[in-house]
C-alpha positions as CSV (number, residue, x, y, z in Angstrom):
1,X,115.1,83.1,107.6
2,X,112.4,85.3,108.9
3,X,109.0,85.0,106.8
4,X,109.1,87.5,103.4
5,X,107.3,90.8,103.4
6,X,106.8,93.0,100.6
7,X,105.0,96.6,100.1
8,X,102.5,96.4,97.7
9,X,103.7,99.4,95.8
10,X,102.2,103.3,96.1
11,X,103.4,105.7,99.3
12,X,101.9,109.3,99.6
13,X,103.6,112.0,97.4
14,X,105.5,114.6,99.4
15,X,103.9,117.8,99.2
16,X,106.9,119.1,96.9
17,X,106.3,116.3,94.5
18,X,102.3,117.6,94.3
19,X,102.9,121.2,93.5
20,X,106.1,120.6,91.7
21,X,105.4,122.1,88.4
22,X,106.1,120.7,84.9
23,X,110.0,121.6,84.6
24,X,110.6,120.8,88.5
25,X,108.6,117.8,88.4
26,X,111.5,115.3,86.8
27,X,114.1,116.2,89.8
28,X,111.1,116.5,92.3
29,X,110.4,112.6,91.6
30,X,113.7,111.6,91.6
31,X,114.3,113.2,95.3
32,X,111.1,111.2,96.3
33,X,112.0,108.0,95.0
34,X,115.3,108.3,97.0
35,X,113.8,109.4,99.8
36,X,111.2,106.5,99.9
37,X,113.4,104.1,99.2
38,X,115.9,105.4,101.9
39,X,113.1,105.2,104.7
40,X,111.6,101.7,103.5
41,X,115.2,100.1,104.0
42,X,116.2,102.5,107.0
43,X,113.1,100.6,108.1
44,X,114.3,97.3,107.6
45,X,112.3,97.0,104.6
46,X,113.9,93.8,102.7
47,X,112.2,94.8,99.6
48,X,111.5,98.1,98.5
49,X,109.4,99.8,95.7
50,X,109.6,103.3,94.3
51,X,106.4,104.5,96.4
52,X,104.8,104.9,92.5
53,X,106.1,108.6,93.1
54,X,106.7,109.2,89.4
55,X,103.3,107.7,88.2
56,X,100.0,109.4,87.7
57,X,98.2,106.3,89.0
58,X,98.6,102.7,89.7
59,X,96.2,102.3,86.7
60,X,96.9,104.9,84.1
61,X,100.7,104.8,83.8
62,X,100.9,102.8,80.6
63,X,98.3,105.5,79.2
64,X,99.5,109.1,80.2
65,X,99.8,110.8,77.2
66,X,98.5,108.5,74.9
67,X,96.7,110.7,71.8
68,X,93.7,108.6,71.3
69,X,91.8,108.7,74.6
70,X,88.6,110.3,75.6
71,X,87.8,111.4,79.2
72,X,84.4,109.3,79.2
73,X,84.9,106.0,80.5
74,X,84.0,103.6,82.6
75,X,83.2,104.9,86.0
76,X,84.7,103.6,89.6
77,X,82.2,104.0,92.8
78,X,83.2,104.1,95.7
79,X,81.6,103.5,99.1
80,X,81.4,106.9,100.3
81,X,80.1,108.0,97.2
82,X,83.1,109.6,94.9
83,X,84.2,108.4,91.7
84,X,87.0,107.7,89.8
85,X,86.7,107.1,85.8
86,X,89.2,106.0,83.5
87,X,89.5,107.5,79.9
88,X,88.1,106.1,76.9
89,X,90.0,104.3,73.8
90,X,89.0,105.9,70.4
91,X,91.2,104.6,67.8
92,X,93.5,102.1,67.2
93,X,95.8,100.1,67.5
94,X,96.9,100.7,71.3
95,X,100.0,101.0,72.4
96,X,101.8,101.7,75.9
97,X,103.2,105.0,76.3
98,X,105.2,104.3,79.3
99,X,106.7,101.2,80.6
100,X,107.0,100.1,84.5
101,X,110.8,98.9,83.2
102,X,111.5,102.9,83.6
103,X,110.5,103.4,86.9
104,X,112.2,100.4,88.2
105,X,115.6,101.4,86.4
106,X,115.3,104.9,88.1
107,X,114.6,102.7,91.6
108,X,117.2,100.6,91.5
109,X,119.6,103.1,91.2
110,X,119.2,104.0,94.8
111,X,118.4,100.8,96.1
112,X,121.0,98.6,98.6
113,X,118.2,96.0,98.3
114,X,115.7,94.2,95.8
115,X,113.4,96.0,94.2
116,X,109.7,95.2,93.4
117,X,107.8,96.5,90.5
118,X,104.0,96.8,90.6
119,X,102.3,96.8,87.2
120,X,98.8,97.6,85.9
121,X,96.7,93.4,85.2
122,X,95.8,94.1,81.3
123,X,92.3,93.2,82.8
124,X,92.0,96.6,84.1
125,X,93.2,97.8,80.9
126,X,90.4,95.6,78.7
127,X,87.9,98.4,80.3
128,X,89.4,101.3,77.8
129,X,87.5,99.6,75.0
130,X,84.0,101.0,74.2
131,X,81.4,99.1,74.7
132,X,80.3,100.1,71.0
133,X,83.3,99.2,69.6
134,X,85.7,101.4,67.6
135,X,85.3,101.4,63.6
136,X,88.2,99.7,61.8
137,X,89.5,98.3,65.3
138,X,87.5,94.8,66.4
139,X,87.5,94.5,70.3
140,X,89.7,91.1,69.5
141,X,92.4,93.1,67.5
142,X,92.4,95.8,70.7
143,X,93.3,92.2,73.3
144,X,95.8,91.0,70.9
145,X,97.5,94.2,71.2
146,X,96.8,94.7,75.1
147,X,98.4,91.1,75.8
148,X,101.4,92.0,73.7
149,X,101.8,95.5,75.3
150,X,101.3,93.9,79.0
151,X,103.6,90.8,78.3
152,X,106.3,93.4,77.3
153,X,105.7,95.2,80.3
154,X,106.2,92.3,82.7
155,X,109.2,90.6,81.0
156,X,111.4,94.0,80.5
157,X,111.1,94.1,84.4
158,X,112.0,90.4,84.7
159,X,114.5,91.3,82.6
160,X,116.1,93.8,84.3
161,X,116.2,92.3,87.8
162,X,113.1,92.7,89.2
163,X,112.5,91.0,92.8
164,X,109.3,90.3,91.3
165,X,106.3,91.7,89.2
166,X,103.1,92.1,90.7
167,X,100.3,92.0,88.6
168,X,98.0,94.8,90.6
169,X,93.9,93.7,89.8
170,X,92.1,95.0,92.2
171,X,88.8,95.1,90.0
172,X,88.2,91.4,90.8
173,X,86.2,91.9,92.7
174,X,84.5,94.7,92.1
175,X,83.9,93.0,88.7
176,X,81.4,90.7,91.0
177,X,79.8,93.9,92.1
178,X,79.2,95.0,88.4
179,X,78.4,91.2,87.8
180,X,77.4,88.9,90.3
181,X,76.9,85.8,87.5
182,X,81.1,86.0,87.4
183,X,81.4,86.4,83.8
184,X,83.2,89.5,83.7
185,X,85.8,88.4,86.7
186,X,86.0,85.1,84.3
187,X,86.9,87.1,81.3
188,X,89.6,89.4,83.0
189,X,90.7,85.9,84.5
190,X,91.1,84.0,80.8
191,X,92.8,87.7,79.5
192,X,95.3,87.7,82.1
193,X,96.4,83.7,82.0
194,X,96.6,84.4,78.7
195,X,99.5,86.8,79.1
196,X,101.0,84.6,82.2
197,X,101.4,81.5,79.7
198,X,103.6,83.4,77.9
199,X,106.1,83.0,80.6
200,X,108.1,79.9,81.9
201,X,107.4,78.1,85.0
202,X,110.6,79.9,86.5
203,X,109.6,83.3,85.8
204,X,105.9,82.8,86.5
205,X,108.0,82.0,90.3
206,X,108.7,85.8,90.0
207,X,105.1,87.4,89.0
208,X,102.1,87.8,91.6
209,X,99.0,89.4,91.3
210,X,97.7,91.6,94.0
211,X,93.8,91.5,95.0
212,X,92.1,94.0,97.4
213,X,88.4,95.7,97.4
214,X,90.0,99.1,95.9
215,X,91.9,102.2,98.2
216,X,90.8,105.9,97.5
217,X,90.4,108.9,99.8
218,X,89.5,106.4,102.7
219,X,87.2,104.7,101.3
220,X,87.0,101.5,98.6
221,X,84.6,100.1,96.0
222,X,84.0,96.7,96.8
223,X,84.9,95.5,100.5
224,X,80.8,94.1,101.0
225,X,81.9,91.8,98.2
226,X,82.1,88.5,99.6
227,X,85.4,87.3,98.9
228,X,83.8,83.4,98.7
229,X,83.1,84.7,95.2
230,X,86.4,86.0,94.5
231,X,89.1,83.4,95.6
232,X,88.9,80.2,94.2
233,X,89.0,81.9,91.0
234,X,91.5,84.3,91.7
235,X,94.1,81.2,92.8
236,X,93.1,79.7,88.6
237,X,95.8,82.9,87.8
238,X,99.6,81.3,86.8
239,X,101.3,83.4,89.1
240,X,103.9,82.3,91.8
241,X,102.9,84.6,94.6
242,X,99.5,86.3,95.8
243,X,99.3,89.5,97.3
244,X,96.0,89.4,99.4
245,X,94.3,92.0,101.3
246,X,92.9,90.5,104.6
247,X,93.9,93.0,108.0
248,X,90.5,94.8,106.9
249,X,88.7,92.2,106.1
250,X,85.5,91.6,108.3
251,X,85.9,88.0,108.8
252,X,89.6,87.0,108.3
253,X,89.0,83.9,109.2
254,X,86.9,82.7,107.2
255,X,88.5,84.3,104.1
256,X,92.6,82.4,105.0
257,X,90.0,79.1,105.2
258,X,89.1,79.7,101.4
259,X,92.4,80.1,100.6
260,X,94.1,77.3,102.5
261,X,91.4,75.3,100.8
262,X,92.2,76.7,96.9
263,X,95.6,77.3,97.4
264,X,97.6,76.7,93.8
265,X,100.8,74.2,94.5
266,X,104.4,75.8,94.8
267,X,102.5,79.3,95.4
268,X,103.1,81.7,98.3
269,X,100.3,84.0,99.7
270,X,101.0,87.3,100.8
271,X,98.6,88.1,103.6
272,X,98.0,91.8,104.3
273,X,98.2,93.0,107.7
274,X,98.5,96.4,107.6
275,X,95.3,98.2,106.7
276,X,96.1,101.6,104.7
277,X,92.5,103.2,105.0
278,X,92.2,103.2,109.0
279,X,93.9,105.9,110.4
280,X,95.4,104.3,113.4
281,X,98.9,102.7,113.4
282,X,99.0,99.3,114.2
283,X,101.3,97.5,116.7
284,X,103.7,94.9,116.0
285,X,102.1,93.1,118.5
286,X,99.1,93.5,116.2
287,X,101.0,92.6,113.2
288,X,102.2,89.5,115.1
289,X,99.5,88.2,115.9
290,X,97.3,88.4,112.3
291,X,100.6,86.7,110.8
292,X,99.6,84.0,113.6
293,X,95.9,83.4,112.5
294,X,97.2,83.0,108.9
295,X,99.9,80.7,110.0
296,X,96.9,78.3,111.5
297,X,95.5,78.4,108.2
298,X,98.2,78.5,105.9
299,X,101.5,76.5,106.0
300,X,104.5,79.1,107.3
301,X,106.7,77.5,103.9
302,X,104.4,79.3,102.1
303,X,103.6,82.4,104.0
304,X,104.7,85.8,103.6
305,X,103.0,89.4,104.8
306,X,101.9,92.8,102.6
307,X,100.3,95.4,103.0
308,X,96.6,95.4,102.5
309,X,96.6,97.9,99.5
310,X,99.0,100.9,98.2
311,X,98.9,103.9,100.5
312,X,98.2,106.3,97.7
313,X,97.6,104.4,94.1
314,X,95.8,107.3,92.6
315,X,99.1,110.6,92.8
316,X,96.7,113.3,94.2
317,X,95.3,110.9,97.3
318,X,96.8,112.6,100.8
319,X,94.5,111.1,102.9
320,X,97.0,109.3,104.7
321,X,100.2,111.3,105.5
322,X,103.3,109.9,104.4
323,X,104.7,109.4,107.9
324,X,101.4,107.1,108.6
325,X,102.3,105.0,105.5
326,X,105.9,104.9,107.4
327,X,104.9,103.9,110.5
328,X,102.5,101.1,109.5
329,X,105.4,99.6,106.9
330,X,107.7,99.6,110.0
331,X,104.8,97.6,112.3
332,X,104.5,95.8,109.2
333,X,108.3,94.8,109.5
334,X,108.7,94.5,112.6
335,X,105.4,92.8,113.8
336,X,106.6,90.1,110.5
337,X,110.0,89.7,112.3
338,X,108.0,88.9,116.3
339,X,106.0,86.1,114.5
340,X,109.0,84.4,112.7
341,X,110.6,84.1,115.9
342,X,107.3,82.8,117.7
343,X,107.4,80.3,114.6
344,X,110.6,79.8,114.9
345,X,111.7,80.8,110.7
């Protein structure tokens, strides 16, 4: 069998989707659900997600509409100099307000083939706590109820059929830019295994965690971060698979070296060849030939391909068209499919 490849989850929103207002918006995100999911598999795509077409962001889904929120949190830089901030908790106790479980259900009603669901690493979701603490709600009550609320959120998808649950935590490593002592990125590690041991060995074989410098409006928020910093601690996670961002990496080489070196037993790396910030559509030729490099790193058992990021994790992000997205998923594909034959998988 060819080598596995797997979107990493968001596609742009079709410009009906974006104005669609309030009473349209439930048949508008329906249509592009189907529609993505009818072009990923027309594409050969042998797993498909929803596109994240029906969520606000990749981040903020378990939030959206949640009462006790403030708009003043902690702020996201990016490189080119715009933010993105996530809201603040202000009471207790949390709670999820939306579950990925939904948005799967609604995808695999028009799927012909599995179906992945991203969801947000309750890491990302430790940083809605106030650093001055909320009165009557202890930072240690507010994790106990995060864990249970994110364990609840993987296993429903688990259990209902789920090709696999990835575990999206793409502020690793920005947390080394924040902190470049590691204790941050060792906390969100610790929170997250703690969620992952609540899971068996065989359905840890269906959860992976994604990891990539961040994707907004063309630019990120921590690609200067050497990933040296990031990897052998990333591969500590309990997860079966990794989704890893590597086609823009500057030296690729070097980075598939750290993971060959750290690489957990039984797990399979993702490598992403496909970069969803630059413009121009690679080959498959292209494609081929990064799955190659990785394969002289990393044994082909063990070895699948990804994206680099989600096209468009944040809903109102257009700076890639939706036919881009397209046409790097089907190099993507197709480049995946010249480099298992040239392996001969």
């Amino acid at each position: 069998m060819p080598l596995p490849t797997e979107p990493i989850g968001s596609v742009p929103r079709p410009a009906d989707l974006l104005e669609a207002t309030p009473s349209e918006l439930p048949a508008a995100q329906d249509r592009a659900v189907r529609d993505t999911i009818r072009r990923m598999e027309e594409l050969g795509s042998p797993v498909v997600t929803d596109g994240e077409q029906s969520k606000p962001s990749f981040a903020t889904y378990p939030i959206a509409g949640l009462p006790d929120l403030s708009p003043e949190g902690v702020v996201i830089p990016f490189a080119d100099g715009h933010q993105r901030r996530l809201p603040r908790l202000t009471a207790g106790p949390f709670r999820y307000t939306h579950h990925a479980v939904d948005y799967l259900r609604a995808a695999q009603r028009h799927a012909a083939v599995p179906v992945k669901q991203a969801v947000i690493a309750p890491s990302a979701l430790s940083l809605l706590y106030p650093a001055e603490g909320i009165d009557g709600y202890p930072r240690q009550a507010f994790l106990d109820d995060l864990a249970d609320a994110a364990e609840a959120d993987i296993r429903s998808c688990l259990e209902a059929g789920a090709h696999l649950v990835q575990l999206d935590f793409t502020e690793a490593r920005l947390s080394l830019k924040l902190d470049p002592g590691g204790g941050v990125l060792d906390d969100f590690i610790a929170l997250n295994n703690q969620v992952l041991e609540r899971f068996s060995a065989d359905e840890r074989a269906r959860i992976g965690v994604h990891t990539c410098p961040g994707g907004d409006l063309d630019s990120t928020h921590s690609l200067d971060i050497d990933y040296a910093g990031l990897l052998p601690r990333l591969f500590q996670l309990k997860a079966g698979a990794f989704h890893v961002q590597m086609a823009s990496e500057p030296d690729p080489d070097k980075a598939l070296a750290i993971v060959a070196e750290h690489l957990p037993a039984q797990a399979r790396i993702f490598v992403g060849v496909t970069d969803p910030i630059d413009p121009v559509v690679e080959t498959p030729e292209q494609v081929r030939d990064r799955v190659l490099a990785a394969a002289r790193h990393l044994p082909v058992e063990r070895l699948g391909t990804c994206d680099d990021c989600g096209f468009s994790p944040f809903a109102d992000d257009t700076s890639t068209s939706r036919d881009v997205a397209f046409a790097k998923i089907a190099a993507r594909v197709r480049g995946t499919e010249l480099a298992s034959s040239v392996l001969g998988v």
